[in-house]
KOLVEXPA-480013 format. One record per residue (C-alpha): residue in one letter; x, y, z. Coordinates in steps of 0.2 Angstrom, whole numbers, plus 5000, padded with zeros to 4 digits. Example, Ala and Ser with C-alpha at 12.3 -4.5 7.8 and 13.67 -1.06 7.14 Angstrom:
A506249785039
S506849955036
This chain:
X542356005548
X544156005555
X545256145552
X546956175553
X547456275568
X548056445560
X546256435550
X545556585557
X546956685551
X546556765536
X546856645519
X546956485528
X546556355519
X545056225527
X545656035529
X544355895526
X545655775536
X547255815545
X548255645541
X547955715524
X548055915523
X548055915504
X546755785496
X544855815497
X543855965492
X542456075496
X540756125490
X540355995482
X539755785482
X540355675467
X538955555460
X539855475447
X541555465439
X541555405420
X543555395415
X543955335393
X545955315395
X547355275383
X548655185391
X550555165379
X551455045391
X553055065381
X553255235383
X552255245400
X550855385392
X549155415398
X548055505390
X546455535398
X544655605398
X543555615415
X542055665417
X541255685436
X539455695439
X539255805457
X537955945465
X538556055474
X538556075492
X538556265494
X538656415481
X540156395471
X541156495461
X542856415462
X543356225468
X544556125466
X545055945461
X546255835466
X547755765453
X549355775452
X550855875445
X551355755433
X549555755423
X549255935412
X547555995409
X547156025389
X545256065391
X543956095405
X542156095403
X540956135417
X539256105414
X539656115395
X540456285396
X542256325398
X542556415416
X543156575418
X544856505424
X545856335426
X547456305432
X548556145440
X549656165452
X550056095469
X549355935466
X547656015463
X546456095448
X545956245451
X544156305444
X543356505442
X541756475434
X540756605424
X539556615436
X539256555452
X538056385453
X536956375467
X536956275483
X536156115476
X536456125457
X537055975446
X538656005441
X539655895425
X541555935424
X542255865409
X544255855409
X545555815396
X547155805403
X548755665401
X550655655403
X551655515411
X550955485429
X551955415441
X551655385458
X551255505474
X552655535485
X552055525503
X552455485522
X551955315517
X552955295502
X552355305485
X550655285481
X549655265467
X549955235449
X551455125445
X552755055431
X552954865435
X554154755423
X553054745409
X551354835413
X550454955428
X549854925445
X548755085454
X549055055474
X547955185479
X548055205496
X547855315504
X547855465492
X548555375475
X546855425464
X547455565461
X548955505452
X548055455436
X546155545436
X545455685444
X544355655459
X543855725477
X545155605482
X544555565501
X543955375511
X542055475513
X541955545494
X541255375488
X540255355467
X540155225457
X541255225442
X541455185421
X543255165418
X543555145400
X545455075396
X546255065379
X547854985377
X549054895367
X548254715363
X549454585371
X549154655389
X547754625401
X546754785407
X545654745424
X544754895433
X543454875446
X541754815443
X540754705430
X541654695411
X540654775400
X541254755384
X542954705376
X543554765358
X545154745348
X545554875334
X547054925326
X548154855337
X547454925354
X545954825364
X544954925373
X544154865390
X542554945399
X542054925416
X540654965428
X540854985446
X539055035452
X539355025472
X539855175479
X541755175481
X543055285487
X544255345475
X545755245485
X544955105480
X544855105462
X546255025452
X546954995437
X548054845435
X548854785416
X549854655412
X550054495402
X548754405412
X547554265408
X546054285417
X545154115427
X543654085435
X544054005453
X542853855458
X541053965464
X540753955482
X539154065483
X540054215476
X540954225458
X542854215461
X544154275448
X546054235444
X547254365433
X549054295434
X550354275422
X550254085415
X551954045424
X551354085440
X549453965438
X550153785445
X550753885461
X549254005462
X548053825461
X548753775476
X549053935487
X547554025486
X546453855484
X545753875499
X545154045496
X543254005493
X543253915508
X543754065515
X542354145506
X541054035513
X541954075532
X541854265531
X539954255522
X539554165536
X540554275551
X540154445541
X538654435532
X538354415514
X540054475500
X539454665497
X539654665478
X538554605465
X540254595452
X541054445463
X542854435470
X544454455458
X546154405464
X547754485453
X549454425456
X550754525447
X552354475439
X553454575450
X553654555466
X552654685478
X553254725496
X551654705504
X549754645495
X548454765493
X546554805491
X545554895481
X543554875479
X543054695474
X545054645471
X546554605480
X548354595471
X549754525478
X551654505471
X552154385463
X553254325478
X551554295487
X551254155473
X552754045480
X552053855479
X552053845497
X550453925503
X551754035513
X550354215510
X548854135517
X548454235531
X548854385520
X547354325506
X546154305523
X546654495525
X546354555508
X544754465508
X543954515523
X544354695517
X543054715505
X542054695522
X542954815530
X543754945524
X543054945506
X541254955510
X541155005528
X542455135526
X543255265537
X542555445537
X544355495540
X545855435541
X546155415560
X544755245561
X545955165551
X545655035566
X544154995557
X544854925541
X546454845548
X546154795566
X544654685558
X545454635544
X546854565555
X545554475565
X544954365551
X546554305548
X546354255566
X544554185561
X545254105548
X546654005556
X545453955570
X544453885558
X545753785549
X546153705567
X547753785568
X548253925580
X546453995591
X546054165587
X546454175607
X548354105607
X548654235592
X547954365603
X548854305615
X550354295606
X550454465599
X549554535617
X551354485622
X552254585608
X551454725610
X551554735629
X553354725625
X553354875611
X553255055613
X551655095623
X551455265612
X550055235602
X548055295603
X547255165593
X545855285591
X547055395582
X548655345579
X549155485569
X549755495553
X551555445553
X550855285562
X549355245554
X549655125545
X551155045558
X550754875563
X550354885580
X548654975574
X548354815564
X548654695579
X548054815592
X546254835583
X546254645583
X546654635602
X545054755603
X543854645594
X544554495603
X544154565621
X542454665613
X542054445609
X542554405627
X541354525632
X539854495623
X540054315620
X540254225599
X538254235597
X538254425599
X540054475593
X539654395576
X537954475576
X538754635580
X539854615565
X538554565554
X537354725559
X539054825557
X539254775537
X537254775534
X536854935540
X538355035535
X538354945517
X539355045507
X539455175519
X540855315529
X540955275548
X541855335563
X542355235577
X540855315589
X539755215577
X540455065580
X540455095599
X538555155600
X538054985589
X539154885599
X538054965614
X536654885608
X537454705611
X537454725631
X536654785647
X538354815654
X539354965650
X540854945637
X541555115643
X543155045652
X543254925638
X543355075624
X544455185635
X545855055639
X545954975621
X545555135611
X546055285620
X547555235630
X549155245626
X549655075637
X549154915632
X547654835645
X547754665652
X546754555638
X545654485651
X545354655658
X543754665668
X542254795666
């Protein structure tokens, strides 16, 4: 566990993450979030009832959950009973039990709570739920959850999910995972969903809108359009190469890790920059041009529900190992195509970042930089020399070992070092120090 530095003085509060003092909790694990939300996109008004399945971890009489100031709490229940004590504040619930449950006790916390959420504001920008034009998007990383459901809000906290979301008939309501039933009623339809992976809460959304929802041509895995009708002639031809790409990355990184196939969203506003979340990628609007001008950035989003959504970092400092690999696909990807090698990209952007600040420990970039670009192409420039190493037959082995035995799983960059390990008789230590460690950029042809 890693403290902050005055924690021994008396009062201090523990840290689960420093890039992230506030979000994740103590004492407890989450199994299970089941979430039946009304949604009034008029008058942007959520009202909400969680309830999170969890033992705990030690003996608790108080914890906490995550969620944020702009959400009130109407009711709590733990374990059928109302605690001692509740109150929000912070951005956390606060909970004094009765009496205390033992170290290994299941533990069901029921909360009714709603407002009008809006998103987190954060180093990063704002984060999490979010107003579009006409309907919502939840960007939720890398601590948005707790904008619009209580959670243990923390890459390593990962349960599977029911989200339940009611809302006015005309729009489209998409959550993660398999639909379950769809029913209309007065007015309001109400969507159920099932996401049975284990997932971190950064990676469950919640995206409405006035959508039509398509079934892309099957490559193996079950692909899924949800767009606005004006934007399907443009989307058929700039994302119609994305089961190939599906095909590509099976192939590269072993088999698609969800059962629930692959859904694409594009909104009708224009975002900044695409996102992931588990089993979706949603872009803007502007990355549905007619011109096929996002490609690499839907080989990114893809190769994420490899890497980063379920091979995910403990903590945020291996953020490496989302974006450095995801960055490499598109490389893959463009390689495949017979356009630009993976090698002149890496030599291309070797060349930038030789020519950029040399300030940054890919290892740990720190918080302000995590998520600055020179971790993405940096991480790639790792993989490229870690595949100059060992050779295509090994590399893509590697990578393939990497998403099978950490399936669904929290890592830490030592992991990937010590299976990488088991790839070669030589030692990759100069290897890890220069592109991981150091602050300078290494040669790219770099020796042992």
């Amino acid at each position: 566990m890693t403290v902050r530095k005055s924690a021994a003085k008396k009062g201090a509060v523990p840290v689960i993450d420093p890039y992230l003092p506030g979000s994740g909790n103590f004492g407890y694990r989450v199994s299970r979030y089941e979430l039946a939300l009304e949604y009034k996109v008029a008058i942007n008004r959520l009202a909400g009832a969680a309830t999170i399945t969890a033992v705990t971890l030690a003996e608790l009489k108080t914890f906490t959950l995550d969620l944020s100031d702009a959400l009130s709490v109407a009711r709590v229940t733990v374990n059928g009973k109302r605690p001692a004590q509740y109150r929000a504040s912070a951005g956390k619930l606060h909970i004094t039990l009765s009496d205390r449950l033992p170290a290994g006790a299941a533990m069901t916390v029921a909360v009714r709570y709603g407002g009008s959420p809006r998103p987190t504001r954060t180093l990063w920008g704002e984060v999490g739920f979010e107003e579009l034009t006409e309907g919502v998007l939840v960007a939720g990383q890398p601590n948005g959850a707790s904008s619009w459901f209580p959670c243990d809000d923390h890459p390593s906290a990962k349960a599977s999910f029911r989200v339940q979301i009611a809302t006015e008939s005309p729009y489209f309501a998409l959550a993660n995972g398999r639909l379950l039933d769809r029913r209309a009623r007065a007015g309001m339809t109400t969507w159920v969903y099932e996401q049975a992976e284990p997932t971190s809460t950064y990676l469950i959304t919640l995206q409405i809108g006035v959508y039509g929802r398509h079934r892309m041509a099957k490559n193996g895995v079950e692909m899924f359009a949800v767009l606005p009708d004006r934007l399907r002639a443009d989307f058929e031809h700039d994302f119609a190469r994305q089961p190939q790409m599906m095909k590509l990355f099976t192939k590269l990184f072993g088999p698609y890790p969800l059962a629930t196939g692959y859904t694409v969203v594009v909104t009708d506003d224009d975002l900044e920059i695409p996102l992931e979340a588990q089993g979706i990628s949603i872009f803007g609007a502007n990355h549905c041009d007619g011109r096929r001008g996002s490609e690499r950035l839907i080989a990114h989003e893809l190769a994420h529900q490899w890497f980063g959504n379920s091979v995910t970092a403990q903590r945020w400092r291996h953020i490496w190992l989302h974006e450095g690999f995801a960055c490499y696909a598109e490389w893959l990807w463009s390689e495949h195509c017979g356009e630009r090698t993976a090698d002149e990209w890496a030599r291309h952007y070797h060349h930038r970042l030789r020519h950029s600040a040399q300030n940054l420990v890919l290892a740990d970039p720190g918080p302000r930089d995590m998520f600055d670009d020179r971790v993405y192409k940096r991480g790639a420039l790792t993989l490229h020399a870690l595949r100059g190493r060992l050779g295509d037959a090994d590399f893509f082995a590697l990578l393939r070992d990497w998403t099978d035995r950490y399936r669904h799983s929290s890592v830490v960059t030592d992991d990937f070092i010590g299976l990488a390990a088991q790839y070669t008789d030589e030692s990759l230590r100069r290897l890890w120090s220069a592109w991981l460690y150091s602050p300078e950029v290494p040669e790219l042809d770099a020796g042992p």
